[in-house]
C-alpha positions as CSV (number, residue, x, y, z in Angstrom):
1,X,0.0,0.0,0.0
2,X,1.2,3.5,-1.1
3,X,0.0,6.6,0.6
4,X,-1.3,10.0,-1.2
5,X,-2.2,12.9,0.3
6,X,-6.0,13.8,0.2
7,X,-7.2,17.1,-0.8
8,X,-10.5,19.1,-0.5
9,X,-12.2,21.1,-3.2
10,X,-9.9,24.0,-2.3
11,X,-7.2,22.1,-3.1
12,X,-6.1,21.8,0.6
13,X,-4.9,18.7,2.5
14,X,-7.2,17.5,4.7
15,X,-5.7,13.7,5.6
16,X,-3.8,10.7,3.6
17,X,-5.0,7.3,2.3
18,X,-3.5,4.5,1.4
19,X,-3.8,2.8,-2.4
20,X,-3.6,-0.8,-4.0
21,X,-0.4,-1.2,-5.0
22,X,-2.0,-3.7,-7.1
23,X,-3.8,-1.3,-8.9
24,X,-2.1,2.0,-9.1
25,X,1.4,0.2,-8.2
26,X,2.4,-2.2,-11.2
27,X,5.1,-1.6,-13.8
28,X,2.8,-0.3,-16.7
29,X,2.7,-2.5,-19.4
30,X,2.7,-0.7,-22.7
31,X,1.3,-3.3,-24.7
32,X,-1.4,-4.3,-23.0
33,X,-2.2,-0.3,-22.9
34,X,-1.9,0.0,-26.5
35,X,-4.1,-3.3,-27.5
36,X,-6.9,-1.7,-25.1
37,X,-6.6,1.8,-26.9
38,X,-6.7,0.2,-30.0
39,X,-9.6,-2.1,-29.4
40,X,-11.6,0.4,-27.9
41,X,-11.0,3.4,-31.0
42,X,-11.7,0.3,-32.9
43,X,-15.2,-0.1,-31.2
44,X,-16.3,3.3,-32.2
45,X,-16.3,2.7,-36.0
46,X,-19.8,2.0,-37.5
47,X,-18.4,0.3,-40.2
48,X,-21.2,1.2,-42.3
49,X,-19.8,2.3,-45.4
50,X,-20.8,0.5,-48.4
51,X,-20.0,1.1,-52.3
52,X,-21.2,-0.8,-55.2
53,X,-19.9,-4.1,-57.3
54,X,-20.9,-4.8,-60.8
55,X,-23.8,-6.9,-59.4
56,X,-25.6,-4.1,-57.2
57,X,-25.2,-1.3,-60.0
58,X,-28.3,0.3,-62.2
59,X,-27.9,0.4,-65.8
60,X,-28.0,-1.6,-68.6
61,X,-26.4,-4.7,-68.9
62,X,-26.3,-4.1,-73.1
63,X,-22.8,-4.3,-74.6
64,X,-22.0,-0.4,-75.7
65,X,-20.7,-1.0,-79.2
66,X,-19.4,-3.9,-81.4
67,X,-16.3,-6.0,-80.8
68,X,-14.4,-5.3,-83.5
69,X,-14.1,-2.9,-86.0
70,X,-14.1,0.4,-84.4
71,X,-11.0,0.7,-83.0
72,X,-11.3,0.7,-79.6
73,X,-10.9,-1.4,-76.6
74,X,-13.7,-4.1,-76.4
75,X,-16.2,-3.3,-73.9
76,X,-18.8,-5.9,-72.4
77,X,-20.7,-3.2,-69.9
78,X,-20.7,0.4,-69.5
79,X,-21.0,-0.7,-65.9
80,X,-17.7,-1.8,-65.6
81,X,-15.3,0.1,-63.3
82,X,-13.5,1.9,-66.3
83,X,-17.0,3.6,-67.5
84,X,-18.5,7.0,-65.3
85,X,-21.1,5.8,-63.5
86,X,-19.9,2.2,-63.0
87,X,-19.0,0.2,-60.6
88,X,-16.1,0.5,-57.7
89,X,-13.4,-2.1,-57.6
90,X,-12.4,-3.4,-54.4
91,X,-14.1,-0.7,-52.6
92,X,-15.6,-0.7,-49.0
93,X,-18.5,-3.1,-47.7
94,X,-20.0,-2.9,-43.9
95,X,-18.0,-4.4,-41.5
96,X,-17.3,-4.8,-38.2
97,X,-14.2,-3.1,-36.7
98,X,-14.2,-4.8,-33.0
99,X,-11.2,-6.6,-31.3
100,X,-11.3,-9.3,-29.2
101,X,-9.0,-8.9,-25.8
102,X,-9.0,-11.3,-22.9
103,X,-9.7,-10.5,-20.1
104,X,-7.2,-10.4,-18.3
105,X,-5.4,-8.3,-21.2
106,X,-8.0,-5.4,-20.6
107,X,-7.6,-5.8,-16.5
108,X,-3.8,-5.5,-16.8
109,X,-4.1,-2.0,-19.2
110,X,-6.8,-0.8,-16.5
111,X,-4.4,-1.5,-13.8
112,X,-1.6,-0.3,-15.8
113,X,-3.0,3.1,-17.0
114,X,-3.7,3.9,-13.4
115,X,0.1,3.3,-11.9
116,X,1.4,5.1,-15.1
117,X,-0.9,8.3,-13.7
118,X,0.1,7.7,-10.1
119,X,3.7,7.1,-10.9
120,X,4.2,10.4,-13.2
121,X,2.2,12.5,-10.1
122,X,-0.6,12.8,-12.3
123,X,-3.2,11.2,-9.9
124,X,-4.9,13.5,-7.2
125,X,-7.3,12.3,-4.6
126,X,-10.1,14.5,-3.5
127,X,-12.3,14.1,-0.6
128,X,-15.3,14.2,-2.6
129,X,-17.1,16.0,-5.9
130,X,-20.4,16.8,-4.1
131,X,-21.7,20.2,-4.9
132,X,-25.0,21.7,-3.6
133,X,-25.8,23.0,-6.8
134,X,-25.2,23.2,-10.8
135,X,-22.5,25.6,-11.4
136,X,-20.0,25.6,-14.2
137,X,-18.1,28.6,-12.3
138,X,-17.7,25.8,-9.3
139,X,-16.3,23.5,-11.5
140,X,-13.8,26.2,-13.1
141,X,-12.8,27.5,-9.3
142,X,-12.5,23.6,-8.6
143,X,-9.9,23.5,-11.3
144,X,-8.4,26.6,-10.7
145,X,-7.3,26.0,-7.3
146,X,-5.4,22.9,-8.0
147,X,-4.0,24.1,-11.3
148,X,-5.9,21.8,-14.3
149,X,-5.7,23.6,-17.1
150,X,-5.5,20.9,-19.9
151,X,-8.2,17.4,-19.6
152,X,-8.8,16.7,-16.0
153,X,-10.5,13.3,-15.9
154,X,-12.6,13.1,-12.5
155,X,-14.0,9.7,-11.3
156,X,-16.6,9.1,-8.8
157,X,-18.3,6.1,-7.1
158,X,-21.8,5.4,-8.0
159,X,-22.4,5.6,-4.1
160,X,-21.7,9.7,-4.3
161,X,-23.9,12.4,-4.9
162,X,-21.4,14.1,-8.2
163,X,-24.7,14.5,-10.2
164,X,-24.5,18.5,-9.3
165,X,-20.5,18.0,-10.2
166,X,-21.4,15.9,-13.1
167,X,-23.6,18.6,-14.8
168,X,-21.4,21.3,-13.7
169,X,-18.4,20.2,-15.7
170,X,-20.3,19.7,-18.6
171,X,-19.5,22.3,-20.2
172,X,-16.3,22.8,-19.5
173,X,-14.3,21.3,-22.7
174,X,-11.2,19.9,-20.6
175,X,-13.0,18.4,-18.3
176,X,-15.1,15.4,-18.0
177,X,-16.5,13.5,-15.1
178,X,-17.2,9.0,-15.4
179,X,-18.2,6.6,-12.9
180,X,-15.5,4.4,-11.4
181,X,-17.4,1.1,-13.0
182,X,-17.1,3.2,-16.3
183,X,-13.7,4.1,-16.4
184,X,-11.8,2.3,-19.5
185,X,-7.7,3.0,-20.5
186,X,-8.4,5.6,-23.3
187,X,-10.3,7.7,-21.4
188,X,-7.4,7.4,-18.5
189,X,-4.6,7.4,-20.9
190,X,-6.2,10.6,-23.3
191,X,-6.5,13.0,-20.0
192,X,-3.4,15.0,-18.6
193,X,-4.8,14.5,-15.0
194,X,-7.1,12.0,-13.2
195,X,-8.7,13.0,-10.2
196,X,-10.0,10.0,-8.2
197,X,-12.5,10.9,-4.9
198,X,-11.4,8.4,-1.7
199,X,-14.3,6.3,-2.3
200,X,-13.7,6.0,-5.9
201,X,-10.2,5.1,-5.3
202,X,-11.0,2.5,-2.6
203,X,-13.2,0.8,-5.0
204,X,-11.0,0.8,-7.6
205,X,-8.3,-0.8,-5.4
206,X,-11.8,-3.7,-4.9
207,X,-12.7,-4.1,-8.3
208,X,-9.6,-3.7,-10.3
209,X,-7.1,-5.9,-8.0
């Protein structure tokens, strides 16, 4: 167990906690991170384009003009991909994009992404994101005081009240709040800082061990 300082929303220390080495105390492992970010940019394509083969274009299957005798190249369909309005070759059909990692692949980039933050003093523990009401300029003064000025990723347990937090940052473009259950490497890897509450933390060092 490692100890970090805990801070409030003024960015003052109020105690210390101790976190999972297991979790936020491994040697990263790049390429577990890099399969996970892959796999999960992979995820987001639709793979929905689509272009047209010989067989799906409209038109006239009628050979333009005679074999021989005019000097030309033979033609056999003005809907072959040579002609305007024919068909593509080896073009782009719907697919899907997804990768398969095991299990224990994606645990060990979680794991890892977290003791890369904590090991380049780009974790912070915070007492807690409740707020008693929606307010972006709370959120702004939140990140003013403890110096975020590029992404900030905050993560909160589902047992919190962030809701007020949650809506707050929203519209602040360098900042985004996620559930500890929802937390996944590119989001943890993409951000500058992550900002942990104790509880989220604590169940982190639960779920993710």
């Amino acid at each position: 167990m490692s100890e970090v300082k805990v801070y409030n929303q003024n960015a003052e220390e109020v105690k210390t906690v101790e976190l999972s080495d297991a979790v936020f105390g491994i040697t990263p492992n790049q390429q577990a991170m890099y399969d996970s970010v892959l796999a999960y940019l992979a995820g987001l394509r639709q793979g929905t384009h689509s272009t047209k083969t010989r067989a799906f274009v409209s038109g006239t299957g009628k050979k333009p003009f005679r074999q021989k005798g005019t000097g030309r190249a033979r033609q056999g369909s003005t809907r072959a991909t040579q002609w305007r309005h024919g068909a593509i070759a080896f073009g782009p059909h719907p697919r899907k994009y997804s990768i398969k990692l095991n299990r224990k692949v994606r645990q060990l980039a979680l794991r890892s992404a977290l003791s890369e933050k904590a090991q380049t003093s780009n974790l912070t523990v915070v007492d807690s994101l409740a707020f008693d009401e929606i307010k972006t300029k709370k959120a702004v003064a939140l990140m003013d005081a403890f110096g975020f000025e590029r992404k900030t990723l905050f993560v909160a347990d589902p047992s919190e009240d962030y809701e007020n937090a949650y809506m707050s940052m929203r519209n602040i473009p360098n900042a985004l709040v996620v559930n500890v259950t929802e937390l996944n490497v590119y989001d943890i890897v993409n951000a500058d800082k992550l900002v942990f509450t104790e509880k989220a933390a604590e169940t982190a060092g639960e779920v993710f061990a």
